[in-house]
N, C-alpha and C positions, 0 to 999 in steps of 0.2 A: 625423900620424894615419895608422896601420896599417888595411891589408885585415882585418887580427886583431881589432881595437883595433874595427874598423867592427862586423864581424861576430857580436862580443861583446856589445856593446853592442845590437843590434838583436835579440839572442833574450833578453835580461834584459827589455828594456823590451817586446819583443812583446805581453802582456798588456795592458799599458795603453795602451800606440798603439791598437792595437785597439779598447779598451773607449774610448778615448778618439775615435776616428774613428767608433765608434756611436753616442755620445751627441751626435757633433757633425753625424750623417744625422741623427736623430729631432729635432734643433733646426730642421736644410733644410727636413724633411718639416712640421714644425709651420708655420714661415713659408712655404712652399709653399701649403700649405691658406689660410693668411690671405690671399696674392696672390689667391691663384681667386675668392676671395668678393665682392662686390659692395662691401662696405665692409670695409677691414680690421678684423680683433678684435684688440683690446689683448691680450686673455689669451693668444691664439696668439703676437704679435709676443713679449709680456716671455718666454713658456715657451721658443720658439726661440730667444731673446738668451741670458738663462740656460744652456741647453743647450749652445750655442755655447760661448760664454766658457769655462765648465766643461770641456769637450772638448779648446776648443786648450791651454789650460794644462796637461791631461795630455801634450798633445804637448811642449809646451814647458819641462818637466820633465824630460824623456826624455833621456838620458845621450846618443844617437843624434844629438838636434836639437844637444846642446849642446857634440859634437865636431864638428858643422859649421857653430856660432858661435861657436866657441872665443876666434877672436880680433876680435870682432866687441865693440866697446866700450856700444853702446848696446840690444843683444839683452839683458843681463843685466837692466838697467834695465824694458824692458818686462816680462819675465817677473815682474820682483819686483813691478811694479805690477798687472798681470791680477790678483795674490790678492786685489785694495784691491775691484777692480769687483766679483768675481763675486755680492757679497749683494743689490746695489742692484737685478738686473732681479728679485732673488726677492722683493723689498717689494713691488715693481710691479706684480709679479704678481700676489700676496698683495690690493691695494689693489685693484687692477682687479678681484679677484673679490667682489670687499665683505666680505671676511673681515677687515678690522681695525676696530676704534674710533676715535674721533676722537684718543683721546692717543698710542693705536699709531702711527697714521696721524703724527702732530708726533714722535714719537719717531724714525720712518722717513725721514723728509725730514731731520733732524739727523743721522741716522747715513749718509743718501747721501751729506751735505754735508760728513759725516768723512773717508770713504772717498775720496772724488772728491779731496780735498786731500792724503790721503796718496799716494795716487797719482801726486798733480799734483808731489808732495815726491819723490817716488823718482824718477820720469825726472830732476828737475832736479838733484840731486845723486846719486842710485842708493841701494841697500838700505841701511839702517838698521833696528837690532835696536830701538830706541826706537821706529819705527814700526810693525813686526808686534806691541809689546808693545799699544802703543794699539788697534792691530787688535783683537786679543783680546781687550782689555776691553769693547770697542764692541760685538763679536760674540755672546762672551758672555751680555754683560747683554739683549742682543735677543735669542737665543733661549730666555734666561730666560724675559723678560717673554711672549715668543710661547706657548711651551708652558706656562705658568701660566695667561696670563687668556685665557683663552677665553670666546666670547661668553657673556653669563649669558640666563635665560628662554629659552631656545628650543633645541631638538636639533640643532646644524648641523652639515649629514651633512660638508658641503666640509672644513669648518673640521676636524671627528674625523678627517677623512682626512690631511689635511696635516697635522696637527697630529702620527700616529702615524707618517707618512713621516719627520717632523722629528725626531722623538724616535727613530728608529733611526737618523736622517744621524748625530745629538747620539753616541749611545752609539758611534757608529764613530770621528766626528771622536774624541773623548778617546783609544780605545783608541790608534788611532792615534799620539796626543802621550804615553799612555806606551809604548807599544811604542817610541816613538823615543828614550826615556829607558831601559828596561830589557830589551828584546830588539830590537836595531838590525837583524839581519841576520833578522830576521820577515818576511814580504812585506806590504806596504802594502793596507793592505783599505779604506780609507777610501773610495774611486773605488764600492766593492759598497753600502756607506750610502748613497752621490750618488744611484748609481743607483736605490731605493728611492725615495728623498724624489722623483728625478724622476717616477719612474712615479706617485708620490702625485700632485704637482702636473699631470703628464699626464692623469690620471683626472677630474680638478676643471676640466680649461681643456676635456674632452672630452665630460664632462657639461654643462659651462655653455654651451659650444656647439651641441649639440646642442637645449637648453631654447630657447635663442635662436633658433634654425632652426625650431622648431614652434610659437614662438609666432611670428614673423615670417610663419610659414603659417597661420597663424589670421588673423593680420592682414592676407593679401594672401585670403585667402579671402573674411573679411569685407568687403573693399576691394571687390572684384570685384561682391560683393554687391548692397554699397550703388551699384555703378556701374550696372548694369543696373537698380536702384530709381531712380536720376535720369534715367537714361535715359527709363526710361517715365511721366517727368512731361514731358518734350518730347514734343511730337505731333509724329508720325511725317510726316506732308506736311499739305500744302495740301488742302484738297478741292477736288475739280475744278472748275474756274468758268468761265465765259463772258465774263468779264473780267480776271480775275487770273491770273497766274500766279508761285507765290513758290515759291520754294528755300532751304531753311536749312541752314549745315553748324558743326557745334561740333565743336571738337577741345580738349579739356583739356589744363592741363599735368600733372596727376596724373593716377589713377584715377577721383577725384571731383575738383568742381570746380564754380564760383560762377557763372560763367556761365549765362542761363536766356534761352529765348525762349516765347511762345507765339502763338498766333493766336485772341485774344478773341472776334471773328467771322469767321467766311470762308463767303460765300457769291456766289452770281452777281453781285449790286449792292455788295456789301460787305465788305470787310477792314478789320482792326482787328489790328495789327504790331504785337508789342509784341517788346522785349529789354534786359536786367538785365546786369548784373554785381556781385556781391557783392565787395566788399574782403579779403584776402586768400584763399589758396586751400585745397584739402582737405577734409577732413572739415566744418569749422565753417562754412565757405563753402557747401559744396554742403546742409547741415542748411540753412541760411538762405535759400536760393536754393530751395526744398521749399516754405519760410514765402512766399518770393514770391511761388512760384504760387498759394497758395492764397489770398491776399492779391488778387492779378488776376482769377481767378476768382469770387472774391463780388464783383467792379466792374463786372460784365458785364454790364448795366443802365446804367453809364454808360459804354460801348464809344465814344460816338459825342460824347463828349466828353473828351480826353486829360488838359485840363488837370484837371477834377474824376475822372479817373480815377486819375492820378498825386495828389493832394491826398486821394484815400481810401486809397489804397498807403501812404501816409504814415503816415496816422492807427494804421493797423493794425499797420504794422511799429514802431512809435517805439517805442522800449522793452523792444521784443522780442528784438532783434538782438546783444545781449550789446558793445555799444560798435562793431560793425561796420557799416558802411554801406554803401548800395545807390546805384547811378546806375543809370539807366533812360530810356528812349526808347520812345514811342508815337506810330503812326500811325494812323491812321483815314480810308480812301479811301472814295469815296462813287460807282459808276458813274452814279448816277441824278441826284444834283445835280452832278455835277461837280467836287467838291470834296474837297480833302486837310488835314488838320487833323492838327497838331501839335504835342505838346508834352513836354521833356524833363527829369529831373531832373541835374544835374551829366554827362550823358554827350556825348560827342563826335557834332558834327554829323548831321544825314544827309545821304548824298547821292541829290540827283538830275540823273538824264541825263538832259538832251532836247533833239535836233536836235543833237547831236554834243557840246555845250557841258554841263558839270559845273557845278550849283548846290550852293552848304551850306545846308540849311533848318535854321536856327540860333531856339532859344527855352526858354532854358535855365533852370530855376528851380534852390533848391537842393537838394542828395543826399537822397534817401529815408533814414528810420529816423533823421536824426538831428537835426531839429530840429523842433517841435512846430507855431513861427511860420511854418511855408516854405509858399510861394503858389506857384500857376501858371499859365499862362497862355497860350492856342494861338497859334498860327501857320496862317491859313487861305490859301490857295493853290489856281487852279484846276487840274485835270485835264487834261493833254493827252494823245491817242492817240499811244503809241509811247513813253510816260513811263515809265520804269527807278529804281528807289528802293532804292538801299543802306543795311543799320542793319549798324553792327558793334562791336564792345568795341572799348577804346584797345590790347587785347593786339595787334591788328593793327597800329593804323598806330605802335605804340613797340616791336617787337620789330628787335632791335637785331642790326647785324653783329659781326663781330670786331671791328672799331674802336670801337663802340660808339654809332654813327649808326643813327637810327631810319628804320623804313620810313617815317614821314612820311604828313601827309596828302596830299601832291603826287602820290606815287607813288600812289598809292589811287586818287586821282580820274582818275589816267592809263591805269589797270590798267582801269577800271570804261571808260573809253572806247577802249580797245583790246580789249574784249569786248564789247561791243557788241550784238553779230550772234552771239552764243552765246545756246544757251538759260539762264537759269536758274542752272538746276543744275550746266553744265557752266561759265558765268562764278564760279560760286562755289565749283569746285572749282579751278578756273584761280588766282582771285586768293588763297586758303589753299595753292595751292602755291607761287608765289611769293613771298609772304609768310616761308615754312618754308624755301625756298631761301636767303632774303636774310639771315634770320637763323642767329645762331652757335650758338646755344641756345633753347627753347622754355623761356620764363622767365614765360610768363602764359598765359592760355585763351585760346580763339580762336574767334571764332565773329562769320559772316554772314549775312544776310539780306537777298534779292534780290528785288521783286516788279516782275512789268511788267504794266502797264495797256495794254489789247488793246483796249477799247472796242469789242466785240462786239456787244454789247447796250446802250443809252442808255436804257431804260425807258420 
């Protein structure tokens, strides 16, 4: 191989290196855009594979590449198979943008499963004129079928677009196979068709992105929305009291989220704690977790009673909840009698600190919302000055490491006696950062509730 032989060869083929090293930046630049984005697009990845493939094969075409593989035994072999792939990412493409029908769609998947074999046939033995013939008919008969049926009932703008990109690649590719039959030394125009049908399919993967981006921001708009709408069904504190003092902190795993607390009474003699969690999370959760509150709120008459507070929570939600259910936890502190009353539906213990030592006040009946039969039943217990009461979702003590070990109740009731001597608010931002530390991901809501009994006032 000649400096001459180099040199010659690199101004015949200059044209299409070129057009072929553009087609193969605007494939970069599509898969570029998919990276950045938060979730890849299918339509970006197949447009850039497309682009791709298409681009090297004009390299690898090139008279240039193929005097310095000359003798290079298995380069031929790949080049003859790149022709077999490059329609497969444009179905994918096609499919991913909902431009085919169901029979398109089985007729796609048979002619991938053609190509991918022919292909798999040329590296293991190398070109064969029986294979590009099958090629062709494969080919063919698909962009027959593409450019005839078109969706019926409806004007689709994607589908007219690809469809008239397709129909100039169609009138190039032919010219092309006879120019190669009756004017050999014509320059190959086929690459100026590619380029069409790509920009077609570019305009379709840049529209369809684009509708996906705004409605995603309708979505996160709306999101947002509805997140300050649940927000403002949790009260904001405690009212000041002469006895109590509680701190509540929720952190969602989404935007919206099932988790609920409220405070039924809170006044100098009296707190009435409650806290929910609704089964799954999102949208359908936090709609349900709305139904809670308003469900605890007409019970407020029976504050001073958990077990028939939680047994009318019941009656209200059953049926309501579209197969989703509710665990729930209620306290009821009394400064004037002395006394703490209990009762939960399916939710994880509470705890209480006093004199250094961690209690579970454990009286569990079954889940809210799902069963019509379910009883409850208190747990009464006296009041001691300097008594600390934690309520929190199982999102705490089951948020899990990288190994997949949970934070466990042990660690809870150890966090809850190593804060101690914090206020409140600053123990219940202490143990949700811990918590957030410990775990590898935030995979459920998160939400505590801390009251201490000061006994200021005995009535």
């Amino acid at each position: 191989m000649s400096a001459d032989q180099v040199l010659q060869a690199f101004y015949s083929d200059a044209p299409s290196l070129f057009l072929g090293a553009a087609i193969v930046a605007v494939g970069l630049v599509a898969a570029s855009f998919s990276a950045i984005r938060r979730k890849p697009d299918a339509l970006l990845i197949y447009f850039a594979l497309f682009a791709f493939i298409y681009g090297a094969r004009m390299w690898m075409k090139s008279s240039l590449i193929g005097l310095t593989m000359q003798d290079s035994f298995f380069y031929p072999r790949l080049r003859a198979a790149t022709d077999f792939l490059i329609p497969i990412p444009a179905f994918l493409f096609l499919n991913a943008a909902g431009l085919l029908h169901r029979q398109a769609k089985f007729g796609g998947y048979v002619l991938g499963v053609g190509l991918c074999l022919l292909a798999v046939a040329t590296l293991a033995v190398g070109p064969r004129n029986l294979f590009y013939q099958i090629n062709s008919v494969l080919i063919i008969t698909a962009l027959l079928a593409l450019v005839v049926r078109a969706p019926r009932g409806s004007a689709n703008l994607d589908f007219a677009v690809v469809r008239r990109g397709l129909l100039i690649f169609v009138a190039f590719a032919i010219w092309e196979n006879v120019r190669g039959i009756v004017l050999p030394r014509w320059p190959n125009v086929e690459p100026i068709g590619f380029v069409v049908f790509l920009a077609a399919l570019g305009y379709v993967a840049a529209r369809q992105t684009l509708q996906r981006n705004e409605l995603l921001n309708e979505i996160q708009n709306e999101l947002e929305v509805a997140r300050r709408i649940q927000l403002s069904i949790l009260p904001d504190r405690f009212p000041s009291s002469a006895n109590f003092h509680v701190a509540a902190r929720y952190v969602p795993m989404t935007a919206v989220a099932g988790d609920f607390y409220d405070f039924i009474v809170a006044d100098d003699h009296h707190a009435g704690l409650l806290i929910a969690d609704v089964s799954g999370h999102g949208v359908p959760a936090a709609l349900i977790a709305s139904m809670v509150k308003i469900a605890a709120t007409a019970q407020r008459p029976q504050a001073g009673d958990p077990a028939r507070l939680l047994a009318e929570m019941n009656s209200v939600l059953r049926g309501n909840t579209q197969e989703q259910f509710v665990t729930a936890a209620y306290v009821h502190l009394d400064s004037q009698s002395r006394t703490l009353r209990y009762s939960a539906a399916g939710h994880p213990p509470m705890l209480l600190l006093r004199n250094g030592e961690v209690l579970e006040i454990v009286e569990n009946g079954l889940i809210l919302a799902a069963f019509d039969f379910a009883t409850y039943t208190n747990a009464d217990h006296r009041l001691e000055p300097g008594d600390r009461f934690l309520l929190y979702t199982d999102g705490v003590i089951e948020a899990a490491n990288t190994h997949g070990v949970f934070f466990g109740g042990d660690a809870l009731s150890a966090l809850l006696r190593q804060t101690a001597e914090l206020t409140p608010s600053a123990a219940s931002d202490q143990i949700l950062s811990s918590v957030r530390q410990w775990s590898a991901s935030q995979d459920d809501d998160l939400t505590v509730l801390i009251c201490d009994y000061m006994s200021r006032n005995v009535g």
